[in-house]
C-alpha positions as CSV (number, residue, x, y, z in Angstrom):
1,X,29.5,0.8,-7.2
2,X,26.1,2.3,-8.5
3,X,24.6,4.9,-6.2
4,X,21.0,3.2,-6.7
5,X,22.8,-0.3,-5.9
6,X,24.2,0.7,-2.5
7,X,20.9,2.4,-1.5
8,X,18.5,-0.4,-2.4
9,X,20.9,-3.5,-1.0
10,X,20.7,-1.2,2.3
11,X,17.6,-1.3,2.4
12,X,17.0,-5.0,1.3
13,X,19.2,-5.9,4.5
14,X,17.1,-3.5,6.6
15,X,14.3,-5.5,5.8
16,X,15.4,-9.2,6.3
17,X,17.2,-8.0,9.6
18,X,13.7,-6.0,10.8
19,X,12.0,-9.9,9.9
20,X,14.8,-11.8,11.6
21,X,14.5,-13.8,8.3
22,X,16.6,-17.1,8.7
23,X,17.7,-15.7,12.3
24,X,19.5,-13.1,10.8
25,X,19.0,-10.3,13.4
26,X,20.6,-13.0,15.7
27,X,23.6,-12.8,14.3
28,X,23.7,-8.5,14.9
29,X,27.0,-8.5,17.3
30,X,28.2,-5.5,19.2
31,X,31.9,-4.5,19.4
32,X,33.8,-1.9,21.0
33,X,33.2,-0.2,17.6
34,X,29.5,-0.4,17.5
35,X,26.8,-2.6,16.1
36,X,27.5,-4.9,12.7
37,X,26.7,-7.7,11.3
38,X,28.9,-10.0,9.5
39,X,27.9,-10.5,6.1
40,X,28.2,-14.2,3.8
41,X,31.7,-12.8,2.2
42,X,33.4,-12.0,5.5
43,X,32.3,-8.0,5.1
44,X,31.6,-6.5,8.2
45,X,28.4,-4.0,8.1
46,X,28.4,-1.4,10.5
47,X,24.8,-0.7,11.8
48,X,23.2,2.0,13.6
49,X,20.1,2.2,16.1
50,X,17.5,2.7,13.1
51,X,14.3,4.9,13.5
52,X,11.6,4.5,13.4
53,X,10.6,0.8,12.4
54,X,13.3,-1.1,14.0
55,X,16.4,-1.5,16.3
56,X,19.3,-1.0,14.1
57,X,19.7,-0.3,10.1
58,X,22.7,-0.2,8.2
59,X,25.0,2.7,8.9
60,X,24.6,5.5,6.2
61,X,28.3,5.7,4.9
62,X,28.2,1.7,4.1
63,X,28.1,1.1,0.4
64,X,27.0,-2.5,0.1
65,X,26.7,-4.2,-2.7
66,X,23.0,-6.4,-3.6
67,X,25.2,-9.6,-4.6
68,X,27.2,-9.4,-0.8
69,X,23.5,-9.1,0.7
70,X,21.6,-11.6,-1.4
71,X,24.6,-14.1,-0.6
72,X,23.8,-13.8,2.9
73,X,20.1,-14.1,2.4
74,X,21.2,-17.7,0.5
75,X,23.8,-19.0,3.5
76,X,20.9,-17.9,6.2
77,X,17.9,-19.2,4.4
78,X,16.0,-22.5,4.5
79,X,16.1,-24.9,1.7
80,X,12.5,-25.0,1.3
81,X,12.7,-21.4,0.5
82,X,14.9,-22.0,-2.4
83,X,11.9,-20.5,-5.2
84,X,10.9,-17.9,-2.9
85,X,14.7,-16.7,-2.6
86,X,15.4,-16.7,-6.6
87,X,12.0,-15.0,-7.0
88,X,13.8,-12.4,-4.6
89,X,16.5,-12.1,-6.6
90,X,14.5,-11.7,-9.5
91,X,12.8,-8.8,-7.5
92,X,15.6,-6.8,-6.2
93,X,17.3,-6.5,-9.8
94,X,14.2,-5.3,-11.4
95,X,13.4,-3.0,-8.8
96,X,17.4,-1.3,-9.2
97,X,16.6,-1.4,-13.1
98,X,13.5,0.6,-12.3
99,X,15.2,2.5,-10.0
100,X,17.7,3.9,-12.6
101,X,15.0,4.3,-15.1
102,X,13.4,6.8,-13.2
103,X,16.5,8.8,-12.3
104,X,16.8,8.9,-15.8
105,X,13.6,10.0,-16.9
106,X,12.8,12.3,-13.2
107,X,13.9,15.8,-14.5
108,X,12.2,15.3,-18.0
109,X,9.0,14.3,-15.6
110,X,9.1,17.1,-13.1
111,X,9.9,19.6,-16.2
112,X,5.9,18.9,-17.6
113,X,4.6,19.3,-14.4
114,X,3.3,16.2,-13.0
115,X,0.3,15.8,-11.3
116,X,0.3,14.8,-7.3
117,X,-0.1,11.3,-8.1
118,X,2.9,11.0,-10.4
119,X,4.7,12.6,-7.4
120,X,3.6,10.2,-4.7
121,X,5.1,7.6,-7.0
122,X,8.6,9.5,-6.6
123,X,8.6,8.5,-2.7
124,X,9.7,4.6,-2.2
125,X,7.3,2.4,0.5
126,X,8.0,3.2,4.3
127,X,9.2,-0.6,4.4
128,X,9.1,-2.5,1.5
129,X,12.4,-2.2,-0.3
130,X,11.6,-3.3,-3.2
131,X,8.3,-1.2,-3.9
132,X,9.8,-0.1,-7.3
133,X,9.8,-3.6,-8.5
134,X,6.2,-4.3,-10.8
135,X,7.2,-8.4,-11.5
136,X,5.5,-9.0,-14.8
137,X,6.4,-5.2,-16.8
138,X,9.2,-4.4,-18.6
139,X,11.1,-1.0,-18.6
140,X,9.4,-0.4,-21.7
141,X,6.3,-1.0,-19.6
142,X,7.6,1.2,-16.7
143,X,7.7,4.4,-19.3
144,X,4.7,3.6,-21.3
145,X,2.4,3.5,-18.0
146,X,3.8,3.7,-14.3
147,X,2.4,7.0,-12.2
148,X,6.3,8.2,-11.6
149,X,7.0,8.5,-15.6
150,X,3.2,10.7,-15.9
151,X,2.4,9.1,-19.4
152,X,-0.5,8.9,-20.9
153,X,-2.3,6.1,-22.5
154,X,-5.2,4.7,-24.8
155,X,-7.3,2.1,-23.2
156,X,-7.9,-0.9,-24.8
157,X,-11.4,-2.8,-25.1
158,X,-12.7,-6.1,-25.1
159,X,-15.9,-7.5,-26.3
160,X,-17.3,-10.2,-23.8
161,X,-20.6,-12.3,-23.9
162,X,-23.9,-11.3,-21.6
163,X,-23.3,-14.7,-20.6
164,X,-20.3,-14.2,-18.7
165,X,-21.0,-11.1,-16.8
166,X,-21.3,-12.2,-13.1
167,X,-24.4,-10.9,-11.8
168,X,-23.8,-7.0,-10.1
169,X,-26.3,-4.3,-9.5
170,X,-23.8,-2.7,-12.3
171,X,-22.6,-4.3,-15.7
172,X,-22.8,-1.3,-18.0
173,X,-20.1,1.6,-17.8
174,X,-21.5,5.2,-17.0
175,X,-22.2,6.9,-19.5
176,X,-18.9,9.5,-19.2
177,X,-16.9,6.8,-19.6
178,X,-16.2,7.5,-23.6
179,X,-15.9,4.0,-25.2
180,X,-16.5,2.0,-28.9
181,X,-20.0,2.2,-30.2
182,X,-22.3,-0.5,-31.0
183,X,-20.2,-3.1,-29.6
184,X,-22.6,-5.5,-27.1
185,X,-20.9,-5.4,-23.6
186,X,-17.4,-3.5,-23.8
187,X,-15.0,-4.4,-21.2
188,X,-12.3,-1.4,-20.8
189,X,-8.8,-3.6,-20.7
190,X,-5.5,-1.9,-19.9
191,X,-3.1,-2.0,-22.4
192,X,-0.7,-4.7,-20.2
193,X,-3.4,-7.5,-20.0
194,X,-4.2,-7.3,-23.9
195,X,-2.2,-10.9,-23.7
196,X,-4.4,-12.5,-21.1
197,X,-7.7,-11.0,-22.5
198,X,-6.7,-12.2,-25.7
199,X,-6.3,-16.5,-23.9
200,X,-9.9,-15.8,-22.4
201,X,-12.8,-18.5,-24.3
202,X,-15.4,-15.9,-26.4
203,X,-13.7,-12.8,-25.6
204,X,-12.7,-10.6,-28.5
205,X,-10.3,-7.8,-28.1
206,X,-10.8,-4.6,-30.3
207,X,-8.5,-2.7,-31.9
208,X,-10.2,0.8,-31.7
209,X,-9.4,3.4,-28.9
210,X,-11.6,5.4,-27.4
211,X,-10.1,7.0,-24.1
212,X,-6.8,8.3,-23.0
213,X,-5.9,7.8,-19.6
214,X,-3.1,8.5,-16.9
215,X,-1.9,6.1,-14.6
216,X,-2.5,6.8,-10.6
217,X,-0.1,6.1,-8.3
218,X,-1.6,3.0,-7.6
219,X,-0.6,1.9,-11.6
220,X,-3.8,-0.5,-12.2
221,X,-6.3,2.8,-10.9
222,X,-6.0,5.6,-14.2
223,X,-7.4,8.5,-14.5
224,X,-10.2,8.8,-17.0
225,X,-11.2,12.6,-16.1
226,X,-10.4,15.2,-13.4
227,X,-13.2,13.5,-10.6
228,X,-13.4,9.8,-12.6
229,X,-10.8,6.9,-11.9
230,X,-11.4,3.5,-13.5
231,X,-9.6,0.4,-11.5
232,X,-8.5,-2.3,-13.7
233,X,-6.4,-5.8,-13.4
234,X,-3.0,-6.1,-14.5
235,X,-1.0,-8.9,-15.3
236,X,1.7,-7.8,-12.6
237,X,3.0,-8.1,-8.9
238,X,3.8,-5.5,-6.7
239,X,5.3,-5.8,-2.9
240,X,6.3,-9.3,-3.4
241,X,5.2,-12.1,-5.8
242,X,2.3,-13.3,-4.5
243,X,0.7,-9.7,-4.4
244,X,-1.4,-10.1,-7.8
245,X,-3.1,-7.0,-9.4
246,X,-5.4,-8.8,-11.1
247,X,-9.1,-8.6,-9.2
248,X,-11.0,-11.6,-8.2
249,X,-14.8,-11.1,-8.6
250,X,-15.9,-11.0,-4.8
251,X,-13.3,-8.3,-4.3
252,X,-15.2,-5.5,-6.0
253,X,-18.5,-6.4,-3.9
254,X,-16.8,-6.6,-0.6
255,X,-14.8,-3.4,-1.3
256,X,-18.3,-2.0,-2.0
257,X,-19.7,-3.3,1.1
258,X,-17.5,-1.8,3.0
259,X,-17.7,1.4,1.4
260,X,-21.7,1.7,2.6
261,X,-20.5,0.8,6.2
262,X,-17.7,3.8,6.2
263,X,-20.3,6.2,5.0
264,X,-22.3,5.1,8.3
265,X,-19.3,5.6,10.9
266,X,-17.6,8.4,9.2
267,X,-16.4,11.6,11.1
268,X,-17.7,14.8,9.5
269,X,-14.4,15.6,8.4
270,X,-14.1,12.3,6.4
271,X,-15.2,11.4,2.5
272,X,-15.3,8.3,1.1
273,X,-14.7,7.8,-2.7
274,X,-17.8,6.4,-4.3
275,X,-16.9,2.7,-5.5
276,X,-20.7,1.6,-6.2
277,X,-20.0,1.3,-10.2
278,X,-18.1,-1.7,-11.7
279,X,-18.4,-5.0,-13.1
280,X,-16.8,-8.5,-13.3
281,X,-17.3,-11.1,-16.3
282,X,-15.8,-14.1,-14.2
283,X,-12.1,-13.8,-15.1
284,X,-9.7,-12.1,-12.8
285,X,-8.4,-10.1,-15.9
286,X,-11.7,-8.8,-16.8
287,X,-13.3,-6.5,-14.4
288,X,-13.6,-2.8,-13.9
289,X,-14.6,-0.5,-10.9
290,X,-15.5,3.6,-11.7
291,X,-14.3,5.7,-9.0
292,X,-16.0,8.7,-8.2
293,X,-14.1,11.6,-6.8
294,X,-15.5,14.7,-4.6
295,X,-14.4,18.3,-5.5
296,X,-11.2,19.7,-4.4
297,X,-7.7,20.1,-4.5
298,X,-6.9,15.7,-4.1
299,X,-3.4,15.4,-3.3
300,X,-2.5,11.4,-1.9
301,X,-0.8,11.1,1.5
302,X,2.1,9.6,0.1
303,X,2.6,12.6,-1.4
304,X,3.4,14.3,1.4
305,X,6.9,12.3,1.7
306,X,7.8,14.1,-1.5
307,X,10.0,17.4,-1.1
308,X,8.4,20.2,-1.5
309,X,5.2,19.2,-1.2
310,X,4.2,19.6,2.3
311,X,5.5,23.3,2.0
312,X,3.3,24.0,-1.2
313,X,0.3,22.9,1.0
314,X,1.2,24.7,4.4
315,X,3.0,23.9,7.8
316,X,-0.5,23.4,9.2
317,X,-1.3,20.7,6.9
318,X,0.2,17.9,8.4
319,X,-1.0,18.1,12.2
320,X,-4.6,19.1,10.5
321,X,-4.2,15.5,8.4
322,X,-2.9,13.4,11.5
323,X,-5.8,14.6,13.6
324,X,-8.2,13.5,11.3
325,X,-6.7,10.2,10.6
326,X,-6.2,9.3,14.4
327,X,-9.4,10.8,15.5
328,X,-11.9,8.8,13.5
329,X,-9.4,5.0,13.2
330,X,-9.2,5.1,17.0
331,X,-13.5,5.6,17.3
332,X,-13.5,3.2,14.3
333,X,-11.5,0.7,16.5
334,X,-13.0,1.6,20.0
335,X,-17.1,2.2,19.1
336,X,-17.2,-0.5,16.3
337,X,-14.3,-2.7,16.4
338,X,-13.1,-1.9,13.0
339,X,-9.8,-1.4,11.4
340,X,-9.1,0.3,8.0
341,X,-6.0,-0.9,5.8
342,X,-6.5,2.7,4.5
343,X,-2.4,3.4,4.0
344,X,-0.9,6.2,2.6
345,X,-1.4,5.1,-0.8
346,X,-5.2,4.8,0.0
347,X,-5.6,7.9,1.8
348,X,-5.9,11.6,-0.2
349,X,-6.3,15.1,1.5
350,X,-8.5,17.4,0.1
351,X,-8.2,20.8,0.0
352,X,-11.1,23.7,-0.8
353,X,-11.8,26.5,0.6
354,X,-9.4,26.4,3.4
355,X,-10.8,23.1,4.5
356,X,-9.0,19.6,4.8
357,X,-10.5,16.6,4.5
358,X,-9.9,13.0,4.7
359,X,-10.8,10.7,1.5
360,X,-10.4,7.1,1.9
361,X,-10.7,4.7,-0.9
362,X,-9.8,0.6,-1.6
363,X,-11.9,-0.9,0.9
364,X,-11.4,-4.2,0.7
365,X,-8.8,-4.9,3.1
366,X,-10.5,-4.0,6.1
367,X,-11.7,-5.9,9.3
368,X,-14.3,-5.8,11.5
369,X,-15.9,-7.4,14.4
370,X,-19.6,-9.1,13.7
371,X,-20.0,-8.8,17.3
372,X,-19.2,-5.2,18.4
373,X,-20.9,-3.8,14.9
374,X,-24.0,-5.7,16.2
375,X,-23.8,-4.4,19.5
376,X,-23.6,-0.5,18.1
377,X,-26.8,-1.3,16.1
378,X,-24.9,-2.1,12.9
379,X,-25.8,-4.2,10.1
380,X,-22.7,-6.8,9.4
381,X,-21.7,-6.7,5.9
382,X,-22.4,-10.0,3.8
383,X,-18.5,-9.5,3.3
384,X,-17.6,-12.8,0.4
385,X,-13.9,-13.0,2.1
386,X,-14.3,-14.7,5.5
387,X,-10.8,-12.6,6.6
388,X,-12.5,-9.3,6.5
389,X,-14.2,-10.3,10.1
390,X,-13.2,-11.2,13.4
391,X,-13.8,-10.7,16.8
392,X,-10.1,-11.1,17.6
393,X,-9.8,-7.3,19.4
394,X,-5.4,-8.7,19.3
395,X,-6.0,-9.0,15.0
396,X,-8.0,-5.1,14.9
397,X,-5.2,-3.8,17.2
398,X,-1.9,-5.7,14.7
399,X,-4.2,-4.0,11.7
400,X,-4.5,-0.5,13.1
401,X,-0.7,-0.7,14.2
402,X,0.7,-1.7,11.4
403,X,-1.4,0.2,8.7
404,X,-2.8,3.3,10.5
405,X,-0.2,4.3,13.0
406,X,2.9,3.0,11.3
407,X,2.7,4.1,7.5
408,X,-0.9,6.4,7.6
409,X,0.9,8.3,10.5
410,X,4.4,8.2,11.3
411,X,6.0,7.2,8.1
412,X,4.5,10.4,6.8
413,X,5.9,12.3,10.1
414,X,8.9,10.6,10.3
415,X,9.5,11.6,6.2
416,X,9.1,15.3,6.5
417,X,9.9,15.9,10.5
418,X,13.2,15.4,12.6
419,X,12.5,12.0,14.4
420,X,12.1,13.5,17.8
421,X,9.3,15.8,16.7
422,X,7.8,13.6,14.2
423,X,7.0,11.4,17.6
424,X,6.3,13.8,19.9
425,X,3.8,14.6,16.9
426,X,1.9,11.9,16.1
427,X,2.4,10.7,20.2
428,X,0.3,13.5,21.1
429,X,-2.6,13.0,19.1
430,X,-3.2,9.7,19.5
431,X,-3.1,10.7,23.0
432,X,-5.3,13.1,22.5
433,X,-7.8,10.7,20.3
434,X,-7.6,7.8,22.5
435,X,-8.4,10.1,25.6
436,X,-11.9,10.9,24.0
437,X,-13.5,7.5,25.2
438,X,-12.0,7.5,28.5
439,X,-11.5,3.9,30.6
440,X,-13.5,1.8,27.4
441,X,-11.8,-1.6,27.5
442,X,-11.3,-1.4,23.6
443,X,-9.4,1.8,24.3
444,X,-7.5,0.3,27.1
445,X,-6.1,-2.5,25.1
446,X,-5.5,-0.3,21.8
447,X,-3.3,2.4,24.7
448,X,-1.4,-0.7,25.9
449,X,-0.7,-1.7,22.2
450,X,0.2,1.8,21.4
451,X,1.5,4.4,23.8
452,X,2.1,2.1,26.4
453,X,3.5,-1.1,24.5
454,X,7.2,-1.5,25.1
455,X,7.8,-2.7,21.4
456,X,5.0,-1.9,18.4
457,X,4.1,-5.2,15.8
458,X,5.4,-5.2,12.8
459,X,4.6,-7.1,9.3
460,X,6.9,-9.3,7.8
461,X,6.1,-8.1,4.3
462,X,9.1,-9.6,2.0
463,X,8.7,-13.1,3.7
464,X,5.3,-13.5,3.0
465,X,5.0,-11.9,-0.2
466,X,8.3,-13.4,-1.6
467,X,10.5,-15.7,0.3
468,X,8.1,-18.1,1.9
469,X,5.3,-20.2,0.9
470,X,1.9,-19.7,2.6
471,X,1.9,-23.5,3.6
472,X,5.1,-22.9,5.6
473,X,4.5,-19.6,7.0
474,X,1.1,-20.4,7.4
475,X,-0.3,-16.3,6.0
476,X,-4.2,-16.7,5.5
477,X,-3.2,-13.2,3.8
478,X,-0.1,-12.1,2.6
479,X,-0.4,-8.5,3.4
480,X,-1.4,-9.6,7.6
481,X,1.3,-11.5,8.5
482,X,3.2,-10.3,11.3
483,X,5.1,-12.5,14.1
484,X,8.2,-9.4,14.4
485,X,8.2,-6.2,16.2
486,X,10.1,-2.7,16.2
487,X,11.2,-0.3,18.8
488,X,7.8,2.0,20.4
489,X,8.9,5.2,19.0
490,X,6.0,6.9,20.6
491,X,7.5,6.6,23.5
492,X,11.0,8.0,23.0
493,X,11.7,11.8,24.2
């Protein structure tokens, strides 16, 4: 059996037992042997007590294989699920391909000397086990312009009528953004939507090239220069089918938004990446946002699951990062009522001078409370998606659980530390953040959902995004459904 097979049906079953999809955690039996679970074929998985995201995974010297697993997912699932499970399918074989691509390609890679964010794109997702998977690009694709094979690429460009362009405080590209002269309004399209752009009514794709770029780890986000990133649709899914990378107009606004209220509540030790530039012409394939980077050394957070990495930058580094992080989410949460979906892949360090700060970027995901913004003096942002505001203190608390603690914090600890330090770690500064504002009730409830909680929420990320339809799972947003919980590894010794 293929290495890359055995590793990802591992993790595939890690997954669907961590979501109890179709009851399957139910059916974990112990024996005088252990944990296992019986599999659809009659092969019995041993499991052991997993850490740190759930109770048990499969046992390291199992070598499963993904057709024994995704039989089981088919004899446990509902019959209503029956797209969702053969888009799953579809999804686990081209996340193997991709996987074997890159272990193909990694030593020509790390031979030219990638950049950080071709590195972060080595590490897998904390929980997704299919992360590799981009539903919609071929391997061909994969090579010509995903972060973890550090090509580089001409953009392509599209002419598109005044007409279109939904009305933004920005519809002209900056000035450093080198492009084709004498054009009318110049849309920058990534090579992989050429085919949509070329459907759209009135648009006109060029055939000149004017800029090469690199991918970021983050694929549809390239780099134009050293301090310039330009975000642009693409024509693909990531973490589950109904994840779309293409951008819907209100997306860059509220992402903007929510940029200007972070600039108001940030620490002194936190930057956020200027996102005030871009423009949409009404179609979710045509749109652009110019990200402005500060000086430094930028290295991403999931970089720092890569080896090596967090011993080029210092043993220092990581305790330095998780301070920051905790310090200011838990006064975002406490003083304001707001939670940041600022993940690892949305979070950078940089380095200058000695100094560490934290960068934040990708705004759009977060939520905040109308009523505890107002009551701290604090404008509520005209945010266009309805989901980015509650006054649920319960929906803040499952967002800074799931996003900030579990992959912003201990994924990262967990990665690069044994597990009993790695908690004891990120344990203690929370701690320490949380005992900053004393007996505040929004403290309170985040320590009881925290440190104190006997088990920590979890998101059921392949059932939303894959296996089941929002009508029956009822997700208002794919990427906030939760409904399962893991073990509190805070509060193991």
């Amino acid at each position: 059996m293929r290495s890359r097979e055995a590793y990802l049906a591992a993790r595939v079953l890690d997954a669907l037992v961590r979501e109890d999809y179709g009851g399957l955690a139910a059916r974990l039996d112990r024996t005088r042997s252990g944990a296992g679970l019986l599999l659809a074929d009659g092969r019995w998985v041993r499991m052991v007590p997993g850490s740190p995201f759930q109770d048990f995974v499969v046992a390291p010297d199992e070598r499963l294989g993904l057709e024994q697993v995704l039989e089981t997912l088919v004899e446990v699932s509902d019959a209503a699920d029956a797209e969702g499970v053969a888009a799953f399918f579809d999804e686990c074989l081209t996340a193997l391909s991709a996987l074997e691509l890159h272990d193909a390609h990694a030593e020509e890679v790390l031979r030219r000397g990638p950049s950080y964010e071709s590195l972060a794109a080595f590490a897998d997702h904390p929980v997704y086990p299919t992360s590799r998977a981009r539903i919609g690009a071929s391997d061909r694709d994969l090579l010509a312009y995903a972060p973890e094979f550090a090509p580089s690429f001409a953009l392509r460009w599209a002419v598109v009528p005044h007409a279109a362009i939904v009305p933004h405080r920005v519809t002209e590209l900056p000035a450093d953004v080198p492009r084709p002269a004498g054009r009318g309004v110049l849309f920058p399209v990534h090579p992989m939507a050429v085919g949509e752009v070329r459907k759209i009514d009135g648009v006109r794709v060029l055939d000149e090239e004017a800029v090469t770029v690199r991918p970021t780890l983050s694929m549809r986000t390239v780099e134009v220069g050293p301090r310039t990133h330009l975000k642009l649709p693409l024509p693909v899914s990531t973490l589950g089918v109904r994840n779309r990378r293409s951008i819907r107009a209100g997306t860059l606004d509220d992402g903007a938004r929510a940029e200007l209220l972070l600039r108001r509540l940030a620490d002194p030790g936190v930057l956020l990446a200027d996102e005030q530039t871009y423009a949409h012409a009404g179609h979710e394939y045509l749109a652009w946002m110019v990200r402005r980077l500060p000086e430094g050394r930028i290295v991403p957070v999931a970089a720092l699951a890569v080896p090596g990495v967090l011993d080029e930058l210092g043993p220092d580094v990581l305790p330095r990062y998780l301070r920051l992080l905790l310090r200011w989410n838990v006064r975002l949460f406490v003083r304001y009522g707001v939670a940041l979906e600022a993940h690892q892949q949305n979070l950078a360090l940089v380095l200058r001078d000695g100094d560490l700060r934290l960068l934040v970027k990708d705004n759009d995901g977060l939520l905040a409370s109308p009523s505890r913004l107002a009551a701290a003096g604090i404008d509520v942002p005209a945010f266009s998606d309805g989901r980015m505001l509650t006054d649920d203190p319960h929906a803040l608390a499952d967002v800074f659980v799931t996003i900030t603690l579990h992959l912003a914090a201990a994924a990262v600890a967990f990665a690069v530390l044994p597990p009993a330090r790695a908690a004891a770690l990120v344990r203690g500064t929370l701690a320490e953040a949380l005992d900053e504002h004393g007996d505040h009730p929004m403290a309170r409830l985040l320590r009881a959902r925290t440190l104190d909680a006997a088990r920590l929420t979890g998101k059921s990320m392949v059932t939303a995004g894959t296996l089941v339809a929002k009508e029956r799972s009822g997700a208002r947003d794919v990427n906030k459904f939760y409904g399962i919980s893991g073990p509190n590894y805070l509060r193991r010794a």
